[in-house]
Each structure stands twice: as structure tokens, then as C-alpha cells.
ROKE-290565 format. One line per field, with one value per residue (C-alpha): residue in three letters; chain; x, y, z; residue number from 1. Coordinates in steps of 0.02 Angstrom, whole numbers. Example, Ala and Ser with C-alpha at 12.3 -4.5 7.8 and 13.67 -1.06 7.14 Angstrom:
BEGIN
aa [Ala | Ser]
ch [A | A]
xx [615 | 684]
yy [-225 | -53]
zz [390 | 357]
i [1 | 2]
***
This chain:
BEGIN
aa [Unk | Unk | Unk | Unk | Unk | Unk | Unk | Unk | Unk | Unk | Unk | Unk | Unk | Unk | Unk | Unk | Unk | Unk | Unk | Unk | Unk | Unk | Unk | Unk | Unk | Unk | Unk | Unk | Unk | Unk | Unk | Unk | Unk | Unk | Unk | Unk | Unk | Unk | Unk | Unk | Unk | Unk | Unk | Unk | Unk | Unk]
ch [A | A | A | A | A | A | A | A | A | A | A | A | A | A | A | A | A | A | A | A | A | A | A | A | A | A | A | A | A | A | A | A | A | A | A | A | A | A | A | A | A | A | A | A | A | A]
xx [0 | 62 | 94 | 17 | 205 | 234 | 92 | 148 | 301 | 226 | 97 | 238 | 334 | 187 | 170 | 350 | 360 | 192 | 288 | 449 | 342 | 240 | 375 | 480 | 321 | 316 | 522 | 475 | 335 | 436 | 573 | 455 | 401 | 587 | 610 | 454 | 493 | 683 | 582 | 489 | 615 | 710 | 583 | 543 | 713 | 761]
yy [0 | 181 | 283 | 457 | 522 | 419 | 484 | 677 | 652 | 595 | 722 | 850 | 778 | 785 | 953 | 983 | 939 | 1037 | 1187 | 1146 | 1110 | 1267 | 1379 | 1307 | 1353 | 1522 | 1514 | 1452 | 1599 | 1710 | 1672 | 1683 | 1861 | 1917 | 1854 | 1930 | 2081 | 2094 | 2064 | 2210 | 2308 | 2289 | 2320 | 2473 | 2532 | 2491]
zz [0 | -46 | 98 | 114 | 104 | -49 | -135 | -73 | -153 | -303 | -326 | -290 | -442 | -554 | -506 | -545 | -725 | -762 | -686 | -791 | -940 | -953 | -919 | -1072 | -1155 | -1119 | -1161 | -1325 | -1335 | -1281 | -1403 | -1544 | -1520 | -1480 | -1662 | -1722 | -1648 | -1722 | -1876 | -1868 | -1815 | -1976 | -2084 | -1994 | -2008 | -2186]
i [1 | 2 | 3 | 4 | 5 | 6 | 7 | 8 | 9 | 10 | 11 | 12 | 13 | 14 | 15 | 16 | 17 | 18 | 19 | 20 | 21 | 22 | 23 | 24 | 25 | 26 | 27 | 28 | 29 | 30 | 31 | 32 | 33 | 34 | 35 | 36 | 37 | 38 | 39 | 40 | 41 | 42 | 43 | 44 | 45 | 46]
***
């Protein structure tokens, strides 16, 4: 039988890789409209 800590533990890691996940999301978001933005930029300027 799973202990109460043992399934603590466990939610706590599932809740640790949805953190890490989303914010290499928003990294990947984030990176995008950096890009877009440099984009726009250029054209602006040329």
C-alpha cells in the first residue's frame, strides 16, 4: 500500500514537470516574439 508520504512526493513531482513544462512554453513563446519583434524592427528601419 502507498503511503500518504509516498503519494505527497509523487503528486509534488507531477506538479513539478507541469511547472517545468509550461514555463519552457512560455520560453519558447517568448522566443518567438523576440524574433518577431527583431523582424519588425528591420523592416521598420530599412
Amino acid at each position: 500500500m502507498i503511503s500518504e508520504k509516498e503519494n505527497r512526493i509523487r503528486e509534488l513531482e507531477q506538479a513539478l514537470r507541469e511547472s517545468i513544462r509550461l514555463t519552457a512554453e512560455r520560453e519558447v513563446y517568448a522566443s518567438g516574439r523576440e524574433e518577431a519583434s527583431r523582424q519588425i524592427e528591420q523592416q521598420v528601419c530599412l
